[in-house]
C-alpha positions in Angstrom: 352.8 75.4 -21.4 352.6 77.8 -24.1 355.4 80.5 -23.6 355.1 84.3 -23.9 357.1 84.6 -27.0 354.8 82.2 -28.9 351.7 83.8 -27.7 352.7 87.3 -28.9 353.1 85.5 -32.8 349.2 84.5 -31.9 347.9 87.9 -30.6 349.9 90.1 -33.6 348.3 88.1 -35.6 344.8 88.6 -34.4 344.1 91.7 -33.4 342.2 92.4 -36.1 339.4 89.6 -35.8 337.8 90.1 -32.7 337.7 92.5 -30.0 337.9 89.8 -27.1 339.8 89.6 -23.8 343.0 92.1 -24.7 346.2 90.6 -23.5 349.9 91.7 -25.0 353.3 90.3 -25.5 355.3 90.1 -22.6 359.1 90.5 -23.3 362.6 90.6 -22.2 364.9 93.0 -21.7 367.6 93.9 -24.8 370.5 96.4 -25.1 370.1 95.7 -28.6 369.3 93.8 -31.6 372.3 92.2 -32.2 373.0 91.1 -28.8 371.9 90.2 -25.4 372.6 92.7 -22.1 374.4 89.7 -20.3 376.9 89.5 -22.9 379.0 92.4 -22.3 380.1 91.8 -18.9 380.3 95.4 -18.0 376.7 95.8 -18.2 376.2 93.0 -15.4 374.3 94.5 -12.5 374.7 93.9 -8.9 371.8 91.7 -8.2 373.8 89.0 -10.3 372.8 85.8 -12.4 370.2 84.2 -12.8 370.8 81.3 -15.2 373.9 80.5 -17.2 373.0 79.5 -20.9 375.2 77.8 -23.4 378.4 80.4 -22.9 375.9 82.7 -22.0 374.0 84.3 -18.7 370.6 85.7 -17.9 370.6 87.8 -15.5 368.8 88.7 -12.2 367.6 92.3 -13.9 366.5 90.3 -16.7 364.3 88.1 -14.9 362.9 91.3 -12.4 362.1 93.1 -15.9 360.3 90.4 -17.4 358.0 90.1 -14.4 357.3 93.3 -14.0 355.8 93.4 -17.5 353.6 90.6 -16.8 352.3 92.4 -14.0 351.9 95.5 -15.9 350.2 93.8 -18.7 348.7 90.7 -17.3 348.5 91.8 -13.6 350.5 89.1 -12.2 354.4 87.2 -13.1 355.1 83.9 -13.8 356.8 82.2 -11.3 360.8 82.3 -12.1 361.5 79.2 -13.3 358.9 80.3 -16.3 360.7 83.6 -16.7 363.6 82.4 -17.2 362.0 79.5 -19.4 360.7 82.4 -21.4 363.5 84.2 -21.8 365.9 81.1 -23.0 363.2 81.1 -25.8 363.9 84.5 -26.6 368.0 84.1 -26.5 367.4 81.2 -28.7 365.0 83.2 -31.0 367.3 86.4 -31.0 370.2 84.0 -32.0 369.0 82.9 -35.4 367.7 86.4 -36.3 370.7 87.8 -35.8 372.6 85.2 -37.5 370.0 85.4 -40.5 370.5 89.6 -40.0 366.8 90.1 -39.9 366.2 93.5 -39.3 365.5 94.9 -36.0 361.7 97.4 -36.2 361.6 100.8 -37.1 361.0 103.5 -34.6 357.7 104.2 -36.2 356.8 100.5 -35.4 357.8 100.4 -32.3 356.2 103.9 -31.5 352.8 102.1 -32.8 353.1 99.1 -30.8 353.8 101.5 -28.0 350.8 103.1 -28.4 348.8 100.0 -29.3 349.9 98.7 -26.2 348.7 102.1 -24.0 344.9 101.7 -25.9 344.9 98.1 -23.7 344.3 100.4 -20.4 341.3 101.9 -19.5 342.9 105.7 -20.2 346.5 106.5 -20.1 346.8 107.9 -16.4 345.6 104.0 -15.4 348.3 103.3 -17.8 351.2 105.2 -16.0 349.7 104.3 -12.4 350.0 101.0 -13.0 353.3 101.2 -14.9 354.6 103.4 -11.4 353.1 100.1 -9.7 355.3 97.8 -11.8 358.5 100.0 -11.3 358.7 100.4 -15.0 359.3 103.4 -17.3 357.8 103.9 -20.7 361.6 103.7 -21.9 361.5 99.6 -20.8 358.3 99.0 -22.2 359.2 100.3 -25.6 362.5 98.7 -24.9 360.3 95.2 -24.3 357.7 96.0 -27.2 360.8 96.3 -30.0 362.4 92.7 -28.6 359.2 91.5 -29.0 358.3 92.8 -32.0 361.5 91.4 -33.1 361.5 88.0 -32.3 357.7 87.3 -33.7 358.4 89.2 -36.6 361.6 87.1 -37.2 359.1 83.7 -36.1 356.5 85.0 -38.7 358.9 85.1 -41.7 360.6 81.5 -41.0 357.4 79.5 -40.4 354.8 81.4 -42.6 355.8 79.7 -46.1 354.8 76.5 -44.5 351.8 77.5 -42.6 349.1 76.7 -45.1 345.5 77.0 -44.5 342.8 75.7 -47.2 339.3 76.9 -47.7 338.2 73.7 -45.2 339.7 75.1 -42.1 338.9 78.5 -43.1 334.9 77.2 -43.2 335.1 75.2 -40.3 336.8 78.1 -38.0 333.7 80.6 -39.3 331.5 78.0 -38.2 332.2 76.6 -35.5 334.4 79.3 -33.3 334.1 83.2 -35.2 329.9 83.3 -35.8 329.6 81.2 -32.4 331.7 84.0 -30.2 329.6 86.7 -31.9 326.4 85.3 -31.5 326.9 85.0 -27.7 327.5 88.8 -28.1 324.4 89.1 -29.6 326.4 90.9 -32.5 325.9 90.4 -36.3 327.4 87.7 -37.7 329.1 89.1 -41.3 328.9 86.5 -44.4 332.2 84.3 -44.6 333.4 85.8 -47.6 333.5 89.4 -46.0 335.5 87.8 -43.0 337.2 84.8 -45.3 340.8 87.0 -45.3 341.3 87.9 -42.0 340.0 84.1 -41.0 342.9 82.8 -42.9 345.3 85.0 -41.0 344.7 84.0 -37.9 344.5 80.6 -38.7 347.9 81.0 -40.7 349.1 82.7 -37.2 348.5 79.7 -35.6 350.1 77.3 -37.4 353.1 79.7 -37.3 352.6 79.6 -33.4 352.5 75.5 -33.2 355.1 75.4 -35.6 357.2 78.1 -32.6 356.4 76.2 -30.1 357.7 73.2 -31.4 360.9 74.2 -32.8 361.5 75.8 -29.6 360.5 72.8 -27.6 363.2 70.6 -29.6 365.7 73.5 -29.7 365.5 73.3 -25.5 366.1 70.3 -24.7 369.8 70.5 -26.8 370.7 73.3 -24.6 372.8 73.6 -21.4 370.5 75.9 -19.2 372.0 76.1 -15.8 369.5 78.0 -13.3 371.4 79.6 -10.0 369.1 79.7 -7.0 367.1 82.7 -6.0 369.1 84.6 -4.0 366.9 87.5 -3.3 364.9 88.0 0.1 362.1 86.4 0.4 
């Protein structure tokens, strides 16, 4: 199963191709760039831990957060065991960029994505009734859109140099997966070489995603993950 924090590297990097079904990264929940909330114990909330992670924790809030988004931006959570999944990914992630000191977005991008992310609802009263639904404020999701942004950003700069695309995969993608998805719009099909650049993007996108997803999947199995039982009400 593809996780959250790999399919965000996929949908930055392809906004710009096609207007299809709009989905959004779903994130985690960061006091800041350098570290996680569950590291200073005095941030620890009542509702307790969740998973205990290398010398680590994720916490309960963590895990509520996380969900929330998804329904927010998807309209439904993954079941826990993903959440928390997801976010080891992202403690993992966050680790190396910190220790490679990449830097952390500006307030103008994470304003944009903030906005960006607003345009995916069909006006922005929708937008706050649903984020009211969630029990969200716009402060979490820009909190959750600047991890995010983040992390991929940080995934972007150590895979792209050996994400290579050549003018094969760029023809065969036009051909067999860009022109086809327009036709079946009845819209105009544009000649390759208008579309050739953002085609190799996307396709450089993905390979940066499989490459993710990988790492990641190698990266989990070293680790000590220790989930504690849901002890919420059911």
């Amino acid at each position: 199963m593809r996780s959250s924090l790999t399919r965000v590297i996929l949908i930055l990097g392809s906004l710009a191709l096609l207007a299809g079904p709009r989905a959004w990264q779903a994130g985690a929940q960061s006091a800041s760039p350098s570290k996680s909330p569950a590291q200073d114990s005095s941030t620890i909330p009542v509702d307790g831990i969740a998973a205990r992670i290398e010398d680590d924790l994720i916490l309960e809030s963590e895990v509520r957060e996380l969900g929330a988004f998804q329904i927010l931006s998807d309209g439904k959570a993954k079941p826990r065991d993903v959440l928390i999944r997801e976010l080891a990914d992202q403690w993992v992630v966050r680790g190396e960029a910190n220790a490679a000191k990449y830097p952390f977005p500006s307030a103008d991008e994470i304003e944009n994505a903030f906005q960006q992310f607003v345009k995916q609802f069909p006006s922005s009263e929708e937008f706050h009734k649903r984020l009211a639904a969630a029990d969200l404020t716009e402060a979490a999701v820009k909190r959750i859109l600047a991890q995010q942004l983040f992390l991929a950003h940080f995934l972007d700069y150590r895979f792209r140099a050996a994400a290579q695309v050549d003018d094969k995969e760029v023809e065969k993608y036009y051909n067999e997966e860009f022109a086809p998805q327009l036709k079946a719009r009845n819209e105009p099909v544009p000649p390759l070489e208008d579309v050739e650049d953002t085609i190799r993007e996307v396709l450089i996108q993905r390979a940066i995603n499989d490459r993710a997803e990988k790492w990641l999947d190698d990266t989990r199995q070293r680790l000590k993950i220790d989930v504690v039982n849901d002890r919420s009400p059911s």
